[in-house]
Structure formats: C-alpha cells, structure tokens
CHARMM-style PDB file with segment names, atoms N, HN, CA, C and O in Angstrom:
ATOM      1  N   UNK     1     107.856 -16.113 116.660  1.00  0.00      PROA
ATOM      2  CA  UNK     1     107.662 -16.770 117.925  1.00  0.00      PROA
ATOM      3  C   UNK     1     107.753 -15.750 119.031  1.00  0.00      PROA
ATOM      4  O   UNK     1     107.849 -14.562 118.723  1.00  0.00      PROA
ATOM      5  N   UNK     2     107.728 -16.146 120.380  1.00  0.00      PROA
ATOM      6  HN  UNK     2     107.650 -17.111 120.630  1.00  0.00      PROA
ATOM      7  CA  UNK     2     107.319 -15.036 121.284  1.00  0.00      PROA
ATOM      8  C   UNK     2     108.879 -15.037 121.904  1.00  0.00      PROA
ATOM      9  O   UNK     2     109.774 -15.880 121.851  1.00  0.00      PROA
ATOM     10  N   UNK     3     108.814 -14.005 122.377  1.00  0.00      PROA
ATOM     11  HN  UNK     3     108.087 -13.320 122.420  1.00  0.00      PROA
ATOM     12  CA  UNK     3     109.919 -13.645 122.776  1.00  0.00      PROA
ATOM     13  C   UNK     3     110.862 -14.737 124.048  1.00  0.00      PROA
ATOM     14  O   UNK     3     112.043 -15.044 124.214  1.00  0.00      PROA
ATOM     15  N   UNK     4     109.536 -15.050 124.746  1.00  0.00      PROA
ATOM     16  HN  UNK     4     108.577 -14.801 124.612  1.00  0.00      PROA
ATOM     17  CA  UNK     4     110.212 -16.298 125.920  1.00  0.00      PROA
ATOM     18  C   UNK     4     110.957 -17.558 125.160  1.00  0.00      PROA
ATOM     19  O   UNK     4     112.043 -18.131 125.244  1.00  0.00      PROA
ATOM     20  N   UNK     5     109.594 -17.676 124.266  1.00  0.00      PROA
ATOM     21  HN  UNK     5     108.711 -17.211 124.199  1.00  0.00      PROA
ATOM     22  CA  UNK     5     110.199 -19.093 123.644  1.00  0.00      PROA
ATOM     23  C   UNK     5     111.496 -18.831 122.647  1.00  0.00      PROA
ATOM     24  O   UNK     5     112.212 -19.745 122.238  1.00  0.00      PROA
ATOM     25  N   UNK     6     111.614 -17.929 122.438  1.00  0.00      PROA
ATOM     26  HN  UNK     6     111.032 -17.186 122.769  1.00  0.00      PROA
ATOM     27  CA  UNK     6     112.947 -17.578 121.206  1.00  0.00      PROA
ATOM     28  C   UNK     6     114.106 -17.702 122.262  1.00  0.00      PROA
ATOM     29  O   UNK     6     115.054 -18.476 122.128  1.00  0.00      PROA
ATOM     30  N   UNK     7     113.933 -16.894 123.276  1.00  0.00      PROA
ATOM     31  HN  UNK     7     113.163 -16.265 123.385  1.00  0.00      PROA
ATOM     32  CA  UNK     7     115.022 -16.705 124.201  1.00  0.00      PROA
ATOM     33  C   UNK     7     115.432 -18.373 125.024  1.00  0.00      PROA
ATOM     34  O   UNK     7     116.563 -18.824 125.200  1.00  0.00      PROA
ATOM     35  N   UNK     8     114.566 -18.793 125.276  1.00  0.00      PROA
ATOM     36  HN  UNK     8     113.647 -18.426 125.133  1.00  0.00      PROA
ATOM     37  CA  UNK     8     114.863 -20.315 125.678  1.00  0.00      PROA
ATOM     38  C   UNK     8     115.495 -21.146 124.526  1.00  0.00      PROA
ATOM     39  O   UNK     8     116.489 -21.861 124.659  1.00  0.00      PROA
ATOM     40  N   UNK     9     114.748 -20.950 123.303  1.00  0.00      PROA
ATOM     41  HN  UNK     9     113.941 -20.370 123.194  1.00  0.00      PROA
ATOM     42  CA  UNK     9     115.462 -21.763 122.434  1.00  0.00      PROA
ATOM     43  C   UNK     9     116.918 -21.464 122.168  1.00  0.00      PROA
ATOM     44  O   UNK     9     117.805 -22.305 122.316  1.00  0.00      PROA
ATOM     45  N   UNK    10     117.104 -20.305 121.794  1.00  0.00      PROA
ATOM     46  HN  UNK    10     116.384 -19.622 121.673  1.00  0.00      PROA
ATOM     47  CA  UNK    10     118.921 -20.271 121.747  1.00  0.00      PROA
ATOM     48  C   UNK    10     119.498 -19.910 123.182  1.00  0.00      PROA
ATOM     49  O   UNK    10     120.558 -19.285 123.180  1.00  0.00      PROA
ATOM     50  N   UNK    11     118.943 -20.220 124.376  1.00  0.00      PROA
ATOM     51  HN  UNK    11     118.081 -20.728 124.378  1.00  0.00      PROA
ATOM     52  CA  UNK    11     119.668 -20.737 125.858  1.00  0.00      PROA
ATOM     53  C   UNK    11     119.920 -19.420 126.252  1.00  0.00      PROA
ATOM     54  O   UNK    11     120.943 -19.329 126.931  1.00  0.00      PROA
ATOM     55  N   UNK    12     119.139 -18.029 125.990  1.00  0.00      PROA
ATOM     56  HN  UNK    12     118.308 -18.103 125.438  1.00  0.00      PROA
ATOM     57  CA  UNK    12     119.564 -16.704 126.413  1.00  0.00      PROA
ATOM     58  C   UNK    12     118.567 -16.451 127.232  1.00  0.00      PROA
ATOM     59  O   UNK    12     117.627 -17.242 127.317  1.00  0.00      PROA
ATOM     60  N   UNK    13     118.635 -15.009 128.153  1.00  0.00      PROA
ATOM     61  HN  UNK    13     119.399 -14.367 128.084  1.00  0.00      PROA
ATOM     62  CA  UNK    13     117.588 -14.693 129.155  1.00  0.00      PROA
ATOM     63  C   UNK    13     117.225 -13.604 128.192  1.00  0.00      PROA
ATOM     64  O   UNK    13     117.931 -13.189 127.272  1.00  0.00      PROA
ATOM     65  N   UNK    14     115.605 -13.058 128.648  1.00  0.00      PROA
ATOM     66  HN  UNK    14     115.032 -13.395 129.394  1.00  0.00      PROA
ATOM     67  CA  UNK    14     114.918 -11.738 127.801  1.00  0.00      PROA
ATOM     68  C   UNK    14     115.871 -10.549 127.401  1.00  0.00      PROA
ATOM     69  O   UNK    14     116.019  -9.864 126.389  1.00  0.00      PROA
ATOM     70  N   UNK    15     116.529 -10.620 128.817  1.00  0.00      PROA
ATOM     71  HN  UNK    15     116.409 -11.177 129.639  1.00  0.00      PROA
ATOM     72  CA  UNK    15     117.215  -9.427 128.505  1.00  0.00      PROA
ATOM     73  C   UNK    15     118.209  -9.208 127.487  1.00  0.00      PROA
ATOM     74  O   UNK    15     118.152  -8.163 126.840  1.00  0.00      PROA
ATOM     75  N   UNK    16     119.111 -10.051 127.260  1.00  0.00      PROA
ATOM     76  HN  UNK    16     119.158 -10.900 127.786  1.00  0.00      PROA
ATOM     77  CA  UNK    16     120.217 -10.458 126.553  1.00  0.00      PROA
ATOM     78  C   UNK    16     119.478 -10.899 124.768  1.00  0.00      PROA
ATOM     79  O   UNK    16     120.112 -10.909 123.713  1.00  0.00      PROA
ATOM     80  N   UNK    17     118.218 -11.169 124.935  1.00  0.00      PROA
ATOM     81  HN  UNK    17     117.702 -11.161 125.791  1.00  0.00      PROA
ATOM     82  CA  UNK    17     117.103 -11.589 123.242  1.00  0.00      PROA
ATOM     83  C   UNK    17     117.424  -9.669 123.109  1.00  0.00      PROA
ATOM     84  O   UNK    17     118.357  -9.204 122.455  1.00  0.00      PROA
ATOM     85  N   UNK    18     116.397  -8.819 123.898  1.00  0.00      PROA
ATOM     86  HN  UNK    18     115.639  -9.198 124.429  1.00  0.00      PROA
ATOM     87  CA  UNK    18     116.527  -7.900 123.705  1.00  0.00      PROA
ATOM     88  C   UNK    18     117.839  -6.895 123.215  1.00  0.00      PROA
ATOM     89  O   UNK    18     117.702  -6.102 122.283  1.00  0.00      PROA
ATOM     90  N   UNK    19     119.172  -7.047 124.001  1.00  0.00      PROA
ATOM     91  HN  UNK    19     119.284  -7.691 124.758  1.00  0.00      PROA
ATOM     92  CA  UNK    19     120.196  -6.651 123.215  1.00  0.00      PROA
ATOM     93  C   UNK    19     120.236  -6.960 121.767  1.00  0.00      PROA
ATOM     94  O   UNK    19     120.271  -6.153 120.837  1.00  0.00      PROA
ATOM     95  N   UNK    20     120.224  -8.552 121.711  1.00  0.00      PROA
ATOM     96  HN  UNK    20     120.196  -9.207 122.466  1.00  0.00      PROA
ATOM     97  CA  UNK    20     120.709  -8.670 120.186  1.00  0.00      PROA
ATOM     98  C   UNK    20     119.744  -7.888 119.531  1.00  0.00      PROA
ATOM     99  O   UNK    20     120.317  -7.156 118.723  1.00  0.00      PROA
ATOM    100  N   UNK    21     117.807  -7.627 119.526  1.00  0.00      PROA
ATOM    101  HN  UNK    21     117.341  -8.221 120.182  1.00  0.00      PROA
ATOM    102  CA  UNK    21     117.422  -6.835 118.514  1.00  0.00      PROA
ATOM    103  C   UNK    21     117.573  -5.602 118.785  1.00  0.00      PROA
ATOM    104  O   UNK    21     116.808  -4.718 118.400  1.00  0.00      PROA
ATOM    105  N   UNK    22     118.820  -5.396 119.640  1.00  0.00      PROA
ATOM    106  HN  UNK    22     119.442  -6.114 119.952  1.00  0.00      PROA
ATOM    107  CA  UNK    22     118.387  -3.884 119.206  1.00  0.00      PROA
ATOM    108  C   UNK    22     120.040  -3.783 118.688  1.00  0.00      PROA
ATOM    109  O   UNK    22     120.372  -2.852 117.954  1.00  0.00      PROA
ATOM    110  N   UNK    23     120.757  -4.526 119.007  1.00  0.00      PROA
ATOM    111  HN  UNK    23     120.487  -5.282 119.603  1.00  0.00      PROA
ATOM    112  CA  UNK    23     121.919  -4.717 117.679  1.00  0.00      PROA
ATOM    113  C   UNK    23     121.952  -4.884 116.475  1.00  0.00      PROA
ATOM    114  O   UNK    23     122.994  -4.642 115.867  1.00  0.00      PROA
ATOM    115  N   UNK    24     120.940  -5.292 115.886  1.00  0.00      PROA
ATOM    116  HN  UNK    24     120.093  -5.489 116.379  1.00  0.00      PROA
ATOM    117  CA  UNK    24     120.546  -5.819 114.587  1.00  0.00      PROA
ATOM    118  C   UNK    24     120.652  -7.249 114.389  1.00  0.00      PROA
ATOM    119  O   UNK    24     120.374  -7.635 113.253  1.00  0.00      PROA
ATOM    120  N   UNK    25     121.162  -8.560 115.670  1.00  0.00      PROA
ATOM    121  HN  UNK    25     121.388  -8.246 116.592  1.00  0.00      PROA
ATOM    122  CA  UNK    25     121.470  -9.589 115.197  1.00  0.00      PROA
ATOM    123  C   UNK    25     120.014 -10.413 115.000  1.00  0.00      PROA
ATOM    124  O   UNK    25     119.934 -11.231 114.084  1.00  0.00      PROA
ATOM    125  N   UNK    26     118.938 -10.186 115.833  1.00  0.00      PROA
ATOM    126  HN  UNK    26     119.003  -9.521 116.577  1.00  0.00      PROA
ATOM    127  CA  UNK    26     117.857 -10.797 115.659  1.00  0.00      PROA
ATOM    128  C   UNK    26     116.950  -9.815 114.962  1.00  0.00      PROA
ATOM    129  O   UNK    26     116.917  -8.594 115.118  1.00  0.00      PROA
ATOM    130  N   UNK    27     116.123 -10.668 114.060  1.00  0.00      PROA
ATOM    131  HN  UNK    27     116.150 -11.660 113.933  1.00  0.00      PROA
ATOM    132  CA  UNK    27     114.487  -9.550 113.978  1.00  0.00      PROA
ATOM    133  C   UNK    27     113.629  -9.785 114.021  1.00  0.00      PROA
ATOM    134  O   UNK    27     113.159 -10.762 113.439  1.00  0.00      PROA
ATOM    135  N   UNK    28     112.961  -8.948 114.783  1.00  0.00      PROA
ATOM    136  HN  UNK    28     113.344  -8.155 115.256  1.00  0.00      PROA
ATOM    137  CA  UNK    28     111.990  -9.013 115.348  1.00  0.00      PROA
ATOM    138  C   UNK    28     110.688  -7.935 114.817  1.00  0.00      PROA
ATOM    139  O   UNK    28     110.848  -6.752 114.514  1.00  0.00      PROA
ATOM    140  N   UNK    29     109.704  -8.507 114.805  1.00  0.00      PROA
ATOM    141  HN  UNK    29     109.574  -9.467 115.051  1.00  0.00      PROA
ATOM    142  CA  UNK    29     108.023  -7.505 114.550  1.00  0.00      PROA
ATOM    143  C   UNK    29     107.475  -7.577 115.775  1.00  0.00      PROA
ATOM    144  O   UNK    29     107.654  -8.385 116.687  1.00  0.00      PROA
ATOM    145  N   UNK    30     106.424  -6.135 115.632  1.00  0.00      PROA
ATOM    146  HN  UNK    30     106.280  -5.479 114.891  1.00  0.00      PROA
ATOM    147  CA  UNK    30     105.584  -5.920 116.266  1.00  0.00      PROA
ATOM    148  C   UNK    30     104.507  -6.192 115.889  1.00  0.00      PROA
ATOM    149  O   UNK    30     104.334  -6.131 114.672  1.00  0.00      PROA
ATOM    150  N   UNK    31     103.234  -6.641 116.850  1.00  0.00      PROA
ATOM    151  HN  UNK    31     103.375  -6.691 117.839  1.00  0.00      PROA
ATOM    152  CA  UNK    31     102.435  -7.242 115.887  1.00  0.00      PROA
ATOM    153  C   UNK    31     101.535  -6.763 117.216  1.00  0.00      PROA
ATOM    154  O   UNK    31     101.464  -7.459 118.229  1.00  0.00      PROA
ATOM    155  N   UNK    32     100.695  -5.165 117.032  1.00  0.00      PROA
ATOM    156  HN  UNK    32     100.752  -4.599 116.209  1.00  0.00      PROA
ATOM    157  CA  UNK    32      99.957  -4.278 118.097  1.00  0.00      PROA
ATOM    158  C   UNK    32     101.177  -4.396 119.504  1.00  0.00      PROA
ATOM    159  O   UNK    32     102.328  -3.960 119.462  1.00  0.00      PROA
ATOM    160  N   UNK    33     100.755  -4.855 120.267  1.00  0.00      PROA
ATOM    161  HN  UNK    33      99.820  -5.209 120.302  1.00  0.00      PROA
ATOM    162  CA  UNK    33     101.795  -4.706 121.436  1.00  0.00      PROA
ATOM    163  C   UNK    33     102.676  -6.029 121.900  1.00  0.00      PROA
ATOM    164  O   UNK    33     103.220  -6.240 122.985  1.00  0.00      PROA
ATOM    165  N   UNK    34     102.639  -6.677 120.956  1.00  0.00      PROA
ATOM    166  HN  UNK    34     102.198  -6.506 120.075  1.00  0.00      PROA
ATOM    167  CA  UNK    34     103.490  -8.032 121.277  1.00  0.00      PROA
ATOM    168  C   UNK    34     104.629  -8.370 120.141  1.00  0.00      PROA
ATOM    169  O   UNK    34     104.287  -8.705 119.007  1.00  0.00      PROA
ATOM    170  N   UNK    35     105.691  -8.284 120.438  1.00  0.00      PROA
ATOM    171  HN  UNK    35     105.969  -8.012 121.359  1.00  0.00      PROA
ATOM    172  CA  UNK    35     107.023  -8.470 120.046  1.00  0.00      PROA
ATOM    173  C   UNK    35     106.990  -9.841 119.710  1.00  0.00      PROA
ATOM    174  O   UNK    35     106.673 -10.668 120.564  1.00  0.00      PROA
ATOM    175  N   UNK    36     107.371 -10.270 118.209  1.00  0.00      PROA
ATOM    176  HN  UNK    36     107.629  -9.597 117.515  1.00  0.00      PROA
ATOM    177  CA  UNK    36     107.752 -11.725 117.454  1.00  0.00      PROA
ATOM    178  C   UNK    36     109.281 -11.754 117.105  1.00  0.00      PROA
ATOM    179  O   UNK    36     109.911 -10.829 116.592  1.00  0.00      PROA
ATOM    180  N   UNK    37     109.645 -12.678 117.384  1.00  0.00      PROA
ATOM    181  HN  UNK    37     109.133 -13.430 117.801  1.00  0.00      PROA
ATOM    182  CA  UNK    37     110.603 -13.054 116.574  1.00  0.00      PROA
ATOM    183  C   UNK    37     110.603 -13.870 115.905  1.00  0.00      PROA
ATOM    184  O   UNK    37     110.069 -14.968 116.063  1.00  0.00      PROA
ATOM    185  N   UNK    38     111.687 -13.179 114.323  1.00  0.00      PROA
ATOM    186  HN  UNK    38     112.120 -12.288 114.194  1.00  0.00      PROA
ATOM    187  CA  UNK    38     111.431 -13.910 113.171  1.00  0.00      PROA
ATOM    188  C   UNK    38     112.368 -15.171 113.735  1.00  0.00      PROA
ATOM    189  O   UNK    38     113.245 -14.828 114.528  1.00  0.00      PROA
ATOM    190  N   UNK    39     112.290 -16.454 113.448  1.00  0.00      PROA
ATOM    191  HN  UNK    39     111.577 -16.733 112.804  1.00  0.00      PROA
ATOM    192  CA  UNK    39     112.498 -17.631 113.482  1.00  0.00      PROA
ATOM    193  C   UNK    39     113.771 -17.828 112.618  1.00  0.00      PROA
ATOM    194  O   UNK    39     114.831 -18.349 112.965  1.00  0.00      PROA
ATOM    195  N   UNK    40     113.407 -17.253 111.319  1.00  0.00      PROA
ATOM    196  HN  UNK    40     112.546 -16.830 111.038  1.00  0.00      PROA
ATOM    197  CA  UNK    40     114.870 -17.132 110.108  1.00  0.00      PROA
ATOM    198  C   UNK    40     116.047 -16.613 111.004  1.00  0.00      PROA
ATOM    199  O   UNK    40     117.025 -17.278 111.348  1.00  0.00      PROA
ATOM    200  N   UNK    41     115.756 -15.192 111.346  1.00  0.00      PROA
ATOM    201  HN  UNK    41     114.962 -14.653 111.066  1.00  0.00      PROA
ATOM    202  CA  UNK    41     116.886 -14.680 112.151  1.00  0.00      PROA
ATOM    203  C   UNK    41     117.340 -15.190 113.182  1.00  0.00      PROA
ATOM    204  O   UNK    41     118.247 -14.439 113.539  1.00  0.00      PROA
ATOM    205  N   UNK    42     117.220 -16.352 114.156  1.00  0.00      PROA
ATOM    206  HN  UNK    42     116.483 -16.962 113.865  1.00  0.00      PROA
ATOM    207  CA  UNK    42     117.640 -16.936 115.131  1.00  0.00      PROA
ATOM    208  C   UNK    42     118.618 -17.891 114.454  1.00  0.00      PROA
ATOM    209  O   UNK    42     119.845 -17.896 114.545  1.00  0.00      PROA
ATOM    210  N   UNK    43     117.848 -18.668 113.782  1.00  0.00      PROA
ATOM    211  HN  UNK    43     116.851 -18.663 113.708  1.00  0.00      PROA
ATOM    212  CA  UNK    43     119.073 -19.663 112.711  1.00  0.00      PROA
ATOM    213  C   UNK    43     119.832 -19.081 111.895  1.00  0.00      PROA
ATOM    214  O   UNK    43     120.591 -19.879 111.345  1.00  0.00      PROA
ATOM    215  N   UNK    44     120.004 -17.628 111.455  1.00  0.00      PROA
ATOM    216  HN  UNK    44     119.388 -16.980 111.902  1.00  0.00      PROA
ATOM    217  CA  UNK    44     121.199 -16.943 110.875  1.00  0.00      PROA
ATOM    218  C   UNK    44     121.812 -16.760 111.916  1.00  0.00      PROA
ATOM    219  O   UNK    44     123.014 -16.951 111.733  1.00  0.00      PROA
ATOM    220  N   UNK    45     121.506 -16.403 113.204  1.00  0.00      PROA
ATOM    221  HN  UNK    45     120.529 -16.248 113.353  1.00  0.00      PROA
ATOM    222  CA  UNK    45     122.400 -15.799 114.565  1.00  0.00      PROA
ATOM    223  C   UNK    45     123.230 -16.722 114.573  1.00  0.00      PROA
ATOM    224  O   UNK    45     124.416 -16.639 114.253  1.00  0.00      PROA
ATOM    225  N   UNK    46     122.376 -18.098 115.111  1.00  0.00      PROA
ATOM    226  HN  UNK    46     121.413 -18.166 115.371  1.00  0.00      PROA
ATOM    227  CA  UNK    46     123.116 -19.280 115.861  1.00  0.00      PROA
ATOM    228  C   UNK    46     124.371 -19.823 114.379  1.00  0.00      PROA
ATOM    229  O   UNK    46     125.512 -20.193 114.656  1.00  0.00      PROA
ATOM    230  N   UNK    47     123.885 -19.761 112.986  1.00  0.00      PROA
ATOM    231  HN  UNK    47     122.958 -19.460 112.762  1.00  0.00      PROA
ATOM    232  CA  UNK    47     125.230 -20.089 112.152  1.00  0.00      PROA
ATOM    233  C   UNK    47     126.336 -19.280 111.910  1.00  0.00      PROA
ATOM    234  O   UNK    47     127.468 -19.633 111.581  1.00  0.00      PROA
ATOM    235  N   UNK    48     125.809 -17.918 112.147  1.00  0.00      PROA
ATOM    236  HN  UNK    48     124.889 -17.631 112.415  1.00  0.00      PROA
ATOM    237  CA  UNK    48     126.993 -17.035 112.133  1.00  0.00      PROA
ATOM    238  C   UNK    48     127.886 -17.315 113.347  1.00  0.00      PROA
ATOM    239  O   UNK    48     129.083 -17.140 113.121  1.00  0.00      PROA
ATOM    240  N   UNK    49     127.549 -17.733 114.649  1.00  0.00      PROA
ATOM    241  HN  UNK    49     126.576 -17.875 114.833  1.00  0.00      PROA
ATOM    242  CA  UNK    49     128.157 -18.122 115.556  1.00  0.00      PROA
ATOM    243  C   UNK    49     128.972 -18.929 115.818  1.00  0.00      PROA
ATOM    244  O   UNK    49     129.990 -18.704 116.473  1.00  0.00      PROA
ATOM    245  N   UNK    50     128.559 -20.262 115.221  1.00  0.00      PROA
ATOM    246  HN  UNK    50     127.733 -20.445 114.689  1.00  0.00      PROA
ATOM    247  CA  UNK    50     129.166 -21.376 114.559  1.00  0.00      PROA
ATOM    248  C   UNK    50     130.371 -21.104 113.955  1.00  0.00      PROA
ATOM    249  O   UNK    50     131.317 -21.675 114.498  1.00  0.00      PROA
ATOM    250  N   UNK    51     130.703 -20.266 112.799  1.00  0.00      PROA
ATOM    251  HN  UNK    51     129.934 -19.803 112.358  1.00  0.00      PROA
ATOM    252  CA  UNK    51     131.018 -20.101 112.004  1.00  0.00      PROA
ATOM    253  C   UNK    51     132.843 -19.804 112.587  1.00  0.00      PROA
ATOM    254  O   UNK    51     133.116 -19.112 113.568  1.00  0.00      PROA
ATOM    255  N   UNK    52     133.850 -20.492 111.734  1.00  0.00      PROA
ATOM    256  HN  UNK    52     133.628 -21.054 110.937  1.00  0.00      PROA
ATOM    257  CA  UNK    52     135.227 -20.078 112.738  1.00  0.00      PROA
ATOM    258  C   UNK    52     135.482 -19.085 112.626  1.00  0.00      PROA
ATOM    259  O   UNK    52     135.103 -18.628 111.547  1.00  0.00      PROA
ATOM    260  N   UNK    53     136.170 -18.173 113.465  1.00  0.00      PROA
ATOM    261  HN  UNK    53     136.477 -18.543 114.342  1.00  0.00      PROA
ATOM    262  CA  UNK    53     136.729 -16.740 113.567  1.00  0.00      PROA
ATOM    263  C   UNK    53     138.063 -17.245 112.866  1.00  0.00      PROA
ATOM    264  OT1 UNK    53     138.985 -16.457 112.654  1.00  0.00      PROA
TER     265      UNK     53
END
C-alpha cells in the first residue's frame, strides 16, 4: 500500500511511517520510485504493540 494510506491506517504521520522502516519495524519495497508498504508488516507492528510488556 502507499505510504499515505499505511501511515493513516495505523494513525502515524509520514514522517514517523518513515522512522519505523528505517528501524526495521515496517517493510517496505520499492517499486521504480514509489515506496510500498508491505501490509503483513503493519499487522505484525500493530500486534507486537499490543502485546504486554
């Protein structure tokens, strides 16, 4: 999915989508000059989050 819509869906701004892939929590492809995010990796983010400390 595109980067706006990923970032709206789990309630973050671009900038803050961008941290997590470059943390490793999201992943993301390039696909020529437009950045995807994988969809799997948003729902591993958001359950690891979930998840109790």
């Amino acid at each position: 999915m595109k980067v706006n819509e990923a970032a709206r869906m789990i309630g973050v701004g671009r900038t803050k989508l961008y941290e997590l892939i470059a943390a490793g929590d999201v992943e993301a492809v390039k696909l020529g000059k437009s950045t995807r995010i994988v969809t799997a990796s948003l729902h591993r983010l958001i359950m690891r989050r979930r998840e109790p400390e």
